[in-house]
Backbone as a printed PyTorch tensor [residue, N CA C, xyz], in Angstrom:
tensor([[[  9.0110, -29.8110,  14.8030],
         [  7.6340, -29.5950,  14.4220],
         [  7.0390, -30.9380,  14.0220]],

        [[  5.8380, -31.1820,  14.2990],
         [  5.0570, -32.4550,  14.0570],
         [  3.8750, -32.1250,  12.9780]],

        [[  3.7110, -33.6790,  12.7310],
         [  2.9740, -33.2670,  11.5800],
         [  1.7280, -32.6160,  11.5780]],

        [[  0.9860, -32.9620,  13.0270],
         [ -0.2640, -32.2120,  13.2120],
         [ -0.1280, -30.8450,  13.1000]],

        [[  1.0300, -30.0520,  13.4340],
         [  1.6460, -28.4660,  13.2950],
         [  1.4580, -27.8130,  12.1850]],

        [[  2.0110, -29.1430,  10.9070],
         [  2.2840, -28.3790,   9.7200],
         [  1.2090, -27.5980,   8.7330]],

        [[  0.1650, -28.1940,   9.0070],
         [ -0.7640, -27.0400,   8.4650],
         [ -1.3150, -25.5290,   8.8090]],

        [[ -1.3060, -25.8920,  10.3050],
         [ -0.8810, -24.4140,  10.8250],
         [  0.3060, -23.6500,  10.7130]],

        [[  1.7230, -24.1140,  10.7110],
         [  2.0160, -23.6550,  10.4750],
         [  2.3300, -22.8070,   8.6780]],

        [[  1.9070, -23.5150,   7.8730],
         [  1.7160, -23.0670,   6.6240],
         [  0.9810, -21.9410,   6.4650]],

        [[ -0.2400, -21.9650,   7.4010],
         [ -1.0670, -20.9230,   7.2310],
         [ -0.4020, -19.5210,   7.7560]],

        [[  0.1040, -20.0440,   8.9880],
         [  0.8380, -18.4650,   9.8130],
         [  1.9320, -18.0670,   8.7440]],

        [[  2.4040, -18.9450,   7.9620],
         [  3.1600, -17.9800,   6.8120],
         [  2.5870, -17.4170,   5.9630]],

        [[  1.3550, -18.1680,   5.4080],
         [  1.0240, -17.0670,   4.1920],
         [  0.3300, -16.0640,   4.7340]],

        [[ -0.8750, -16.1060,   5.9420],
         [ -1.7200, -15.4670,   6.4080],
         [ -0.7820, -14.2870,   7.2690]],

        [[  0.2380, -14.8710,   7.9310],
         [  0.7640, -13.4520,   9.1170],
         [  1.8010, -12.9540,   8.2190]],

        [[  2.4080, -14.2390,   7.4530],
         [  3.9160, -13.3720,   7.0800],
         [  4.0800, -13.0270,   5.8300]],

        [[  2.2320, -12.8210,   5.3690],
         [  2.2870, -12.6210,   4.1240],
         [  3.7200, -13.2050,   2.4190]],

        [[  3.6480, -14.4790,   2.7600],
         [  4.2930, -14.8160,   1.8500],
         [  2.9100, -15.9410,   0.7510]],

        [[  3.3530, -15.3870,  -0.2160],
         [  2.9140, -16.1040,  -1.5580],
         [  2.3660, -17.8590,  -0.8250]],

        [[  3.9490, -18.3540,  -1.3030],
         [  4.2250, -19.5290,  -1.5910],
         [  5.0670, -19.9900,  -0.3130]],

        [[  4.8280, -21.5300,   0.5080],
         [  5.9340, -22.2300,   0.7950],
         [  7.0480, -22.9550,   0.4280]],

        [[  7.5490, -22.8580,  -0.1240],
         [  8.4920, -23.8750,  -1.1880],
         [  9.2510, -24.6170,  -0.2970]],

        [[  9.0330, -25.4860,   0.4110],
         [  9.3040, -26.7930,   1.1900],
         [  8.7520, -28.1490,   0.7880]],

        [[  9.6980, -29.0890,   0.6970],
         [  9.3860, -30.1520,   0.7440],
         [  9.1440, -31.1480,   2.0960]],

        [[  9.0880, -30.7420,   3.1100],
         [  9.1780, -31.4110,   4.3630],
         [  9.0470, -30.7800,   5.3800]],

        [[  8.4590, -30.9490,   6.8980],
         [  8.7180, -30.4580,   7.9400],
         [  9.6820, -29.6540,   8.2320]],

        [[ 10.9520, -30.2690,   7.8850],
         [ 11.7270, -29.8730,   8.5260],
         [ 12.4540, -29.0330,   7.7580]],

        [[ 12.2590, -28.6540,   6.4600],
         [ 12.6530, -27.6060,   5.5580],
         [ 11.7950, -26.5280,   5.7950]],

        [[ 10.5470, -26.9310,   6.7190],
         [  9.3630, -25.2250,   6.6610],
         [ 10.1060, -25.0160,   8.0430]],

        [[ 10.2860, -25.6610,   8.9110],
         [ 10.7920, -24.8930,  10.1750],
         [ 11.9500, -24.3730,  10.2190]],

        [[ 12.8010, -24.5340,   9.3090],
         [ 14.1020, -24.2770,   8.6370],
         [ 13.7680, -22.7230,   7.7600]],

        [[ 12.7350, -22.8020,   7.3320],
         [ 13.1620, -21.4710,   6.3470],
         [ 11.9040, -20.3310,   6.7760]],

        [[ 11.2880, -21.0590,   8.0860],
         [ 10.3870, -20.0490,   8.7770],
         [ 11.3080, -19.1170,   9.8360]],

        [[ 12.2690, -19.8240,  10.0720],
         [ 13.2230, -19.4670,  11.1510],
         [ 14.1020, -18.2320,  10.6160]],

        [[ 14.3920, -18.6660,   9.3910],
         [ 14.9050, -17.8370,   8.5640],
         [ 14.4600, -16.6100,   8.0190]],

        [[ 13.1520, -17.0450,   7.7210],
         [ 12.4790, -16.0380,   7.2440],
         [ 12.5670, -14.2580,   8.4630]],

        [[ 11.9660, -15.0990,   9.3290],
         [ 11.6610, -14.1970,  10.5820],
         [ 12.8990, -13.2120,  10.9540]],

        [[ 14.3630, -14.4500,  10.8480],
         [ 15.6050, -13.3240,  11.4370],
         [ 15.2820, -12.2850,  10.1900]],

        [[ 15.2590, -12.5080,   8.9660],
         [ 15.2710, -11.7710,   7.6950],
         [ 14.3550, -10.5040,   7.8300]],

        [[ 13.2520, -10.6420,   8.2870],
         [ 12.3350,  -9.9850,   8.4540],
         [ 12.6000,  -8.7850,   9.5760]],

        [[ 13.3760,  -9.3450,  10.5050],
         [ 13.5680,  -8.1150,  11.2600],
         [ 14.6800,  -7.3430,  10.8510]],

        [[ 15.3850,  -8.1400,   9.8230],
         [ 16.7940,  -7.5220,   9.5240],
         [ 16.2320,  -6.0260,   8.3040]],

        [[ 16.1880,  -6.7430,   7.6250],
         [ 15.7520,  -5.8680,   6.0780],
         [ 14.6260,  -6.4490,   5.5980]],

        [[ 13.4520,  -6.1280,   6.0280],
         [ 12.2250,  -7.1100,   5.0700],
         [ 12.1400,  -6.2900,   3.5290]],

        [[ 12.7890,  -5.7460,   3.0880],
         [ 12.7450,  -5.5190,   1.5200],
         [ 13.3750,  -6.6730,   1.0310]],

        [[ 13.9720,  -7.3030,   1.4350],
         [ 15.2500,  -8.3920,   1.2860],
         [ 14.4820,  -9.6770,   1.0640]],

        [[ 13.2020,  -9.5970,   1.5950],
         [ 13.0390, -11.1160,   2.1450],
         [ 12.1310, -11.2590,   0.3710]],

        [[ 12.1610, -12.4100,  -0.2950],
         [ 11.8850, -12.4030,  -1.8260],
         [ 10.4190, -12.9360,  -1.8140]],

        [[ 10.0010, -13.7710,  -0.5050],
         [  8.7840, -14.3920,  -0.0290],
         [  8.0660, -13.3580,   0.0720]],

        [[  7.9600, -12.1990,   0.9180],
         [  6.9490, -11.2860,   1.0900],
         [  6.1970, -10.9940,   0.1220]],

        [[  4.5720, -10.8280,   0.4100],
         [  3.7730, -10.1630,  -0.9020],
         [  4.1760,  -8.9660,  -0.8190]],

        [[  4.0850,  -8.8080,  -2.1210],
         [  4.1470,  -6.9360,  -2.4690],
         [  2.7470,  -6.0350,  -2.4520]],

        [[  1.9360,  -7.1970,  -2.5740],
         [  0.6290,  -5.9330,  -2.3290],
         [  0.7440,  -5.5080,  -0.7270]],

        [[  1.1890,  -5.7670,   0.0300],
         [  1.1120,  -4.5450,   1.3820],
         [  1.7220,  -3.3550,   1.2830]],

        [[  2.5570,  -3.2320,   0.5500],
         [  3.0830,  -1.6320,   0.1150],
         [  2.0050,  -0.8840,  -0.6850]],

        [[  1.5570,  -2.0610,  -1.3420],
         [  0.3950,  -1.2540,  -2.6730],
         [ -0.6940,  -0.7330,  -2.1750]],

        [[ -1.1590,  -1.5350,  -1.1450],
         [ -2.4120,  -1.7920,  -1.2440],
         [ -2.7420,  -0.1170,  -0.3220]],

        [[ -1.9620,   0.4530,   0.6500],
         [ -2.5100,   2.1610,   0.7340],
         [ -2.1250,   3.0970,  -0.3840]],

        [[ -1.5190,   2.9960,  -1.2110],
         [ -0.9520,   3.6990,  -2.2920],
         [ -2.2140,   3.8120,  -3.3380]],

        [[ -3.2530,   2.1570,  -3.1430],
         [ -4.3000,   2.4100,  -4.2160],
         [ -5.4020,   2.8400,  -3.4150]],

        [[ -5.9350,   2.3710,  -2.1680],
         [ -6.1850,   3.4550,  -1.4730],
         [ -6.4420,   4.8440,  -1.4320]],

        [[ -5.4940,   5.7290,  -1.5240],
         [ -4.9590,   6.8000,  -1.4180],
         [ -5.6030,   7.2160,  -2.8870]],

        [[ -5.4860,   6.4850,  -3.8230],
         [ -5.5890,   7.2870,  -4.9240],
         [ -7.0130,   6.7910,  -5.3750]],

        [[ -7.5300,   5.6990,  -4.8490],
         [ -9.4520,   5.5310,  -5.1610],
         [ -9.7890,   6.9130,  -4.6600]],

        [[ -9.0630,   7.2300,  -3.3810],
         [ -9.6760,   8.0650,  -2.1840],
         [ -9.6860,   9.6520,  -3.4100]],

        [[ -8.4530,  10.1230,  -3.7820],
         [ -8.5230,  10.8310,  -4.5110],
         [ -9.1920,  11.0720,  -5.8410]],

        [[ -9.4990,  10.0800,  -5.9900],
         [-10.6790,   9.9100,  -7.4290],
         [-11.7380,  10.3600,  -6.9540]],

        [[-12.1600,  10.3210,  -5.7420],
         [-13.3220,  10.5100,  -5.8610],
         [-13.7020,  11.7770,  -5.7000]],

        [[-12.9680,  12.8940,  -5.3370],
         [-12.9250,  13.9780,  -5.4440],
         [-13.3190,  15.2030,  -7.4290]],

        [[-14.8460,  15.6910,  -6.4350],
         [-15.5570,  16.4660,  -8.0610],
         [-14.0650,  16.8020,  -8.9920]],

        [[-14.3560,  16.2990, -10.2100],
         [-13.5780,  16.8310, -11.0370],
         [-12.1880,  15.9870, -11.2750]],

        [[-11.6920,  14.9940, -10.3450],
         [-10.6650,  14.3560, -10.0100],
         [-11.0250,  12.7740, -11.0920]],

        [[-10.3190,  12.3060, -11.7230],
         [-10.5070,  11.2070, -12.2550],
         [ -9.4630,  10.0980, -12.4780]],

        [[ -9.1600,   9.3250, -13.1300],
         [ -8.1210,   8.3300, -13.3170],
         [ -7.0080,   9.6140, -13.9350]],

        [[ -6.9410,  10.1120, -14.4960],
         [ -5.6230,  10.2760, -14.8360],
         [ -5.3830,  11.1370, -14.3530]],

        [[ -5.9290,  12.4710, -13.7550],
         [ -5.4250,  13.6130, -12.8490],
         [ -4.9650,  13.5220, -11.1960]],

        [[ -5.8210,  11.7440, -10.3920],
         [ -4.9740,  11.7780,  -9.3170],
         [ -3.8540,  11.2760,  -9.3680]],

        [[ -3.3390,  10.4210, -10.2760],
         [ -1.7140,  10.2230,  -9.8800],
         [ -0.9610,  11.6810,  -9.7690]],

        [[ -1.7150,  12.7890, -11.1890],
         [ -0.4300,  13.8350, -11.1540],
         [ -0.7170,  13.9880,  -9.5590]],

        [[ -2.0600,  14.2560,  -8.8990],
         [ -1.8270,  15.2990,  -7.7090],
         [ -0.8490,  14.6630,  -6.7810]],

        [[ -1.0650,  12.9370,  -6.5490],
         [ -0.5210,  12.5100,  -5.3220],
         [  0.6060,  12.6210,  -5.8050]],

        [[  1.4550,  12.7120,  -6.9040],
         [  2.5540,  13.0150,  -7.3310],
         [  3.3050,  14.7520,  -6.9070]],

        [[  2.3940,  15.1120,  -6.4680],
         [  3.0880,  16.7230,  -6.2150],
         [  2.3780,  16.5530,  -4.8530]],

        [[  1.5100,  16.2360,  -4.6210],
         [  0.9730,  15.9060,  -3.1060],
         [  0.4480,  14.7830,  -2.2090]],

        [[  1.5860,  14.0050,  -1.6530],
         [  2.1080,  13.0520,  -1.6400],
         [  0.7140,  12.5410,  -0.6280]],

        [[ -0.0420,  13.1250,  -0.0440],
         [ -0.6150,  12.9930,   1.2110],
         [ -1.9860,  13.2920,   1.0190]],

        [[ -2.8550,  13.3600,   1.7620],
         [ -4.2190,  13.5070,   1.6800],
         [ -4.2440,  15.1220,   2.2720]],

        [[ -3.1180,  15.4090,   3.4620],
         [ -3.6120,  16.2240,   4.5260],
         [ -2.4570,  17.0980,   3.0920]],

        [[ -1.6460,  17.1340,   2.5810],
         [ -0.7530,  17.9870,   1.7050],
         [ -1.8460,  18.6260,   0.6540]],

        [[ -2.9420,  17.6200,   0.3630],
         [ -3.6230,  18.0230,  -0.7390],
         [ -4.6120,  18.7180,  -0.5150]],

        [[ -4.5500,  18.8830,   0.8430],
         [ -6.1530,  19.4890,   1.3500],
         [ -5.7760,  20.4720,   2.0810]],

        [[ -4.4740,  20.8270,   1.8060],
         [ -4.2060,  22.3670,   2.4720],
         [ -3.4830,  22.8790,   1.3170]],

        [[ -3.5530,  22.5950,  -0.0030],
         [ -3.1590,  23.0850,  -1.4000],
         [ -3.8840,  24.1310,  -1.5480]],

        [[ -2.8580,  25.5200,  -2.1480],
         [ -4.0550,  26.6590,  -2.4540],
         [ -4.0140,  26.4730,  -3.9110]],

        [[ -5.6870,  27.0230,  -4.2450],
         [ -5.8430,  26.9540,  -5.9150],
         [ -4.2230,  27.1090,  -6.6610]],

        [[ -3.7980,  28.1300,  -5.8960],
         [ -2.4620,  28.5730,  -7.1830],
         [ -1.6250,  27.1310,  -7.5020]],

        [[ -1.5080,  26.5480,  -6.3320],
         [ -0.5950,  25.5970,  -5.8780],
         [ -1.3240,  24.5210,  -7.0490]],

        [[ -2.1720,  24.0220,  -6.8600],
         [ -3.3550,  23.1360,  -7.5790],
         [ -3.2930,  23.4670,  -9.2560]],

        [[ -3.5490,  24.8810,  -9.7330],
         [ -3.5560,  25.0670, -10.7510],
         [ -2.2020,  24.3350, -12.4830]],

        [[ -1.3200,  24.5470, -11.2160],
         [ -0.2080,  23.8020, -12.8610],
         [ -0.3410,  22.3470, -13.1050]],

        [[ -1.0890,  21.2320, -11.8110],
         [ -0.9110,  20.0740, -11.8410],
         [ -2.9040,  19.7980, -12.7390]],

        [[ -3.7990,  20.5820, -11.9340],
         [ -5.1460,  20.1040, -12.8330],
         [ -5.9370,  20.8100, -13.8360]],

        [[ -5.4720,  22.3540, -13.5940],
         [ -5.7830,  23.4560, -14.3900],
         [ -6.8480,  24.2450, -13.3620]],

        [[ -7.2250,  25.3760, -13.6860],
         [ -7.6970,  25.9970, -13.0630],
         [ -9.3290,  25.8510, -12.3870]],

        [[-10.0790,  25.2830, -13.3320],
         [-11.3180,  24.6830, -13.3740],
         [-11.2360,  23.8170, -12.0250]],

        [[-10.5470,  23.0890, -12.2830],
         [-10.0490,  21.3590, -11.5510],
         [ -9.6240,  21.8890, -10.4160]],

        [[ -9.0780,  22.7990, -10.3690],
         [ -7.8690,  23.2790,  -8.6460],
         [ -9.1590,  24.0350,  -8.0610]],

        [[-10.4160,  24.8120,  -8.6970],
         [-11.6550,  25.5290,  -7.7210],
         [-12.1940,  24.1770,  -7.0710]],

        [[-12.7220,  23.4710,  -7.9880],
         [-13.3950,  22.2340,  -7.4240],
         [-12.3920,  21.2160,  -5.9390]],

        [[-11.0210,  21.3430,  -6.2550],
         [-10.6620,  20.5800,  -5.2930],
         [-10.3670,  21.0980,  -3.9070]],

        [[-10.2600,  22.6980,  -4.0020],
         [-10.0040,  23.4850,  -2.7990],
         [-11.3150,  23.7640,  -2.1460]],

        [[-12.6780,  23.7750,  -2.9460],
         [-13.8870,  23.5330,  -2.5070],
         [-14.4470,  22.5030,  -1.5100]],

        [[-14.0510,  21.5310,  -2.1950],
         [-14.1660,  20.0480,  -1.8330],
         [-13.3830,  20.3580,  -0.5720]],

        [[-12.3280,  20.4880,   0.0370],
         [-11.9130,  20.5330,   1.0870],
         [-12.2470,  21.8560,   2.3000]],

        [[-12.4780,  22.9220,   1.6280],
         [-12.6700,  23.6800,   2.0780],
         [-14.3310,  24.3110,   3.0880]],

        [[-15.3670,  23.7700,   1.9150],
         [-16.6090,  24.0380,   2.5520],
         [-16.6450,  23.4660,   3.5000]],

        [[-17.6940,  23.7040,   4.3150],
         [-18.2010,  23.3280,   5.3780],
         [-19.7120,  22.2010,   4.4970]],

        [[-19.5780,  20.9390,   5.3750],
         [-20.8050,  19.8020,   4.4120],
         [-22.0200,  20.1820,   5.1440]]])
């Protein structure tokens, strides 16, 4: 790798391979532990210590803005639901009964509504 490379290649690590940080001192230590990185990556990428962790997060918070916004649904009642209903499509084929032990009864009309009417 040459030196005109090395800034691109810096970028294709943090930008594609979502890692933080390069921790290289030299050319030839980034083409060394990009190489590495990559076998790692196809092997076990839980493994690899470089990867950001917000790509796991980032549909998980998603998922649960998405569920906030549902009448009656707020910060502390969507974790319980996505917690008993792991899914969007699980939660939207929940019958009141099903709904009732996790938001109470009030909370489980409004959310089977919400899915149920016609807009």
């Amino acid at each position: 790798m040459s030196e005109q490379y090395f800034s691109a290649i810096q970028k294709f690590t943090v930008l594609d391979l979502g890692m933080v940080l390069l921790p290289v001192t030299s050319q030839m230590e980034a083409s060394c532990l990009i190489i590495q990185l990559v076998q790692e990556q196809t092997k076990e990428p839980s493994k690899n210590p470089f990867l950001s962790k917000k790509r796991t997060l980032m549909p998980e918070l998603s998922l649960l803005r998405t569920v906030q916004q549902i009448p009656g649904v707020g910060k502390v009642k969507a974790p319980l639901l996505l917690q008993k209903f792991p899914s969007i499509q699980q939660l939207s084929n929940a019958s009141i009964r099903e709904l009732e032990p996790v938001v109470g009864q009030a909370v489980a009309q409004h959310i089977h509504a919400f899915f149920t009417q016609p807009r």
